[in-house]
C-alpha positions in Angstrom: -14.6 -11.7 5.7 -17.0 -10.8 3.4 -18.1 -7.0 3.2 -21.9 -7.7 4.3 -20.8 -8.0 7.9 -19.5 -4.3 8.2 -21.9 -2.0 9.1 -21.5 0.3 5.7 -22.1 3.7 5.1 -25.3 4.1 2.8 -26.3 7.8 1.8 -30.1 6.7 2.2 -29.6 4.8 5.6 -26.2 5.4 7.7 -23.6 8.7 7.9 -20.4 7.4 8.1 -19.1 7.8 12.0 -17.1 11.1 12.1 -13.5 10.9 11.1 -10.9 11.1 13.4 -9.7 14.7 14.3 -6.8 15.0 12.0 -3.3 17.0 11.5 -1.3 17.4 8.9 1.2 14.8 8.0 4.4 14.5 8.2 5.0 11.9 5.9 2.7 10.4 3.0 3.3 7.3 0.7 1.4 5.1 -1.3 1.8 1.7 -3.1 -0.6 -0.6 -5.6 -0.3 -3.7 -6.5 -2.3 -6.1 -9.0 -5.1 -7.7 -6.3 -3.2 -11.4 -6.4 -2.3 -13.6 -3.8 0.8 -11.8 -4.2 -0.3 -8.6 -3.1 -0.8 -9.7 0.6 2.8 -10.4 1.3 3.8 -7.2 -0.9 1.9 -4.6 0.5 2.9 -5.9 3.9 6.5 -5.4 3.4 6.2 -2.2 1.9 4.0 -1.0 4.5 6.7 -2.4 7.5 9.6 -1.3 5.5 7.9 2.6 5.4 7.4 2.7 8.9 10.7 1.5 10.0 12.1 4.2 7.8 9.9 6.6 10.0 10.7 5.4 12.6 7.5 4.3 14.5 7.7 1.6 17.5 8.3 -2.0 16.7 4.9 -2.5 18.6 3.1 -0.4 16.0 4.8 -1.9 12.9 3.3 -5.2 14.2 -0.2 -3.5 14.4 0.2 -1.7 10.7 1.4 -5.4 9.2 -1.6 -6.6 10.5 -4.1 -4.2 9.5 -2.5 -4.3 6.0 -2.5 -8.1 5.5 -6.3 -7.9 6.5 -7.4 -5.4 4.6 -5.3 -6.2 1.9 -6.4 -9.9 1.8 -10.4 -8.5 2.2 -9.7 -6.8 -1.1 -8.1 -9.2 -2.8 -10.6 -12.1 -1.9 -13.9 -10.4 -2.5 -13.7 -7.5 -4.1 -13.3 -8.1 -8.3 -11.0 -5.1 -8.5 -7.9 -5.7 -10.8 -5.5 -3.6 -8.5 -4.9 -3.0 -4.6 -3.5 0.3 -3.4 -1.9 1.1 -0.1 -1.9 4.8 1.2 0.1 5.4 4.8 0.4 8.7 6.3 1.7 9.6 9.8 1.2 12.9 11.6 4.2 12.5 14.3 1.4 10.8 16.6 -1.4 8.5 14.7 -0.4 6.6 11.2 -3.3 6.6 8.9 -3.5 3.4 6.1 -5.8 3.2 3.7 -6.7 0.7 1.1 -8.6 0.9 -1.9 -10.1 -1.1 -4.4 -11.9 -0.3 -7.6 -14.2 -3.7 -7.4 -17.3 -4.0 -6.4 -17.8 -6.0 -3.3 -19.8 -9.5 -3.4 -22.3 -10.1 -0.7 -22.0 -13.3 1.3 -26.2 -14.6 1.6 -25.5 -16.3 5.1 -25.8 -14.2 8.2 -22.5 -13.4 9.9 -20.5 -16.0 10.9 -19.2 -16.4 14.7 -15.6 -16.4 15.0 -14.8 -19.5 16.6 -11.6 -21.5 18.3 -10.7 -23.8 15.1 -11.9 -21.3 12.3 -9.2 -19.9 10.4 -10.8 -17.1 8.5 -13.6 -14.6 9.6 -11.9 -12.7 12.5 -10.0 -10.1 9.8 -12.3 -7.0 10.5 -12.5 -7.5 14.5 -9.1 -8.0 14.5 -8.4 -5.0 12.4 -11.0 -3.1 15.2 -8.6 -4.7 17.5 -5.1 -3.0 16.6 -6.7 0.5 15.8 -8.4 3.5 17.6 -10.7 4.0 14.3 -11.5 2.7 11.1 -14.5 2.4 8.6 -15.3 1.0 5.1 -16.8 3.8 2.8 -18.4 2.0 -0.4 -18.9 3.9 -3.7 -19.7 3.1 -7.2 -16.1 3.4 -7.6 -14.8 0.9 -5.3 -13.8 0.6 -1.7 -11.9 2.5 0.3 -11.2 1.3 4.2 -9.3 4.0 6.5 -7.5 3.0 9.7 -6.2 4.9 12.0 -3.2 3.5 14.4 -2.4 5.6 17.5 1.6 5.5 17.6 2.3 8.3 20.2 -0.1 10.0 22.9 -1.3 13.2 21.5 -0.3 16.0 22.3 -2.2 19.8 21.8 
């Protein structure tokens, strides 16, 4: 899906939506990866791999592998950037992923496409809205960075 159909923060026009309240993390790893083909699978596994180790529920792993594979895949399709990283962080109740890229994004010039029964691509960032309680796209001369945020266990005070 092409980055022109997210509504982007824009210092002139848009604040970014407030991040999610946040507590320190337990556990912090990251991973980059040239932004190939490649990457998708790659960043997938390590992302799986890291929160088996953690020991989050099966039912979240699912969610994480596919957040990463879409964001992942965004990146690698259509934003230029020579590299991919992969940031996870968990705080004993919400994991946190975020990818960056150092690209700059390409604007599709058609409006939006509607996601329909026998299209296979286009449904990446609603699915990714899907498996999460938060996430944006922040856009910078530097590159792209999408958080996510993946509720694992109910919060507790």
């Amino acid at each position: 899906m092409a980055i022109s159909s997210l509504r982007l923060a824009d210092a002139d026009h848009d604040r970014p939506p407030a991040l999610p309240p946040h507590r320190r993390p337990q556990a912090v790893t990251l991973r980059d990866a040239p932004a190939s083909p490649s990457a998708v699978p790659a960043l997938r596994r390590f992302a799986c791999d890291t929160a088996r180790r953690w020991e989050i529920p099966d039912e979240a792993v699912d969610r994480l592998a596919l957040v990463v594979t879409e964001l992942v895949t965004n990146a690698v399709l259509h934003s230029d950037s020579p590299d991919v990283l992969v940031a996870i962080e968990f705080d004993g109740a919400v994991l946190t992923v975020e990818v960056k890229d150092s690209g700059t994004w390409r604007s599709r010039r058609s409006a939006r496409r509607i996601a329909e029964d026998d299209v296979t691509g286009g449904r990446g960032l609603d699915l990714v809205g899907r498996s999460t309680t938060w996430w944006h796209a922040f856009l910078s001369p530097l590159g792209t960075r999408v958080v996510a945020c993946l509720a694992v266990r109910p919060l507790t005070a």
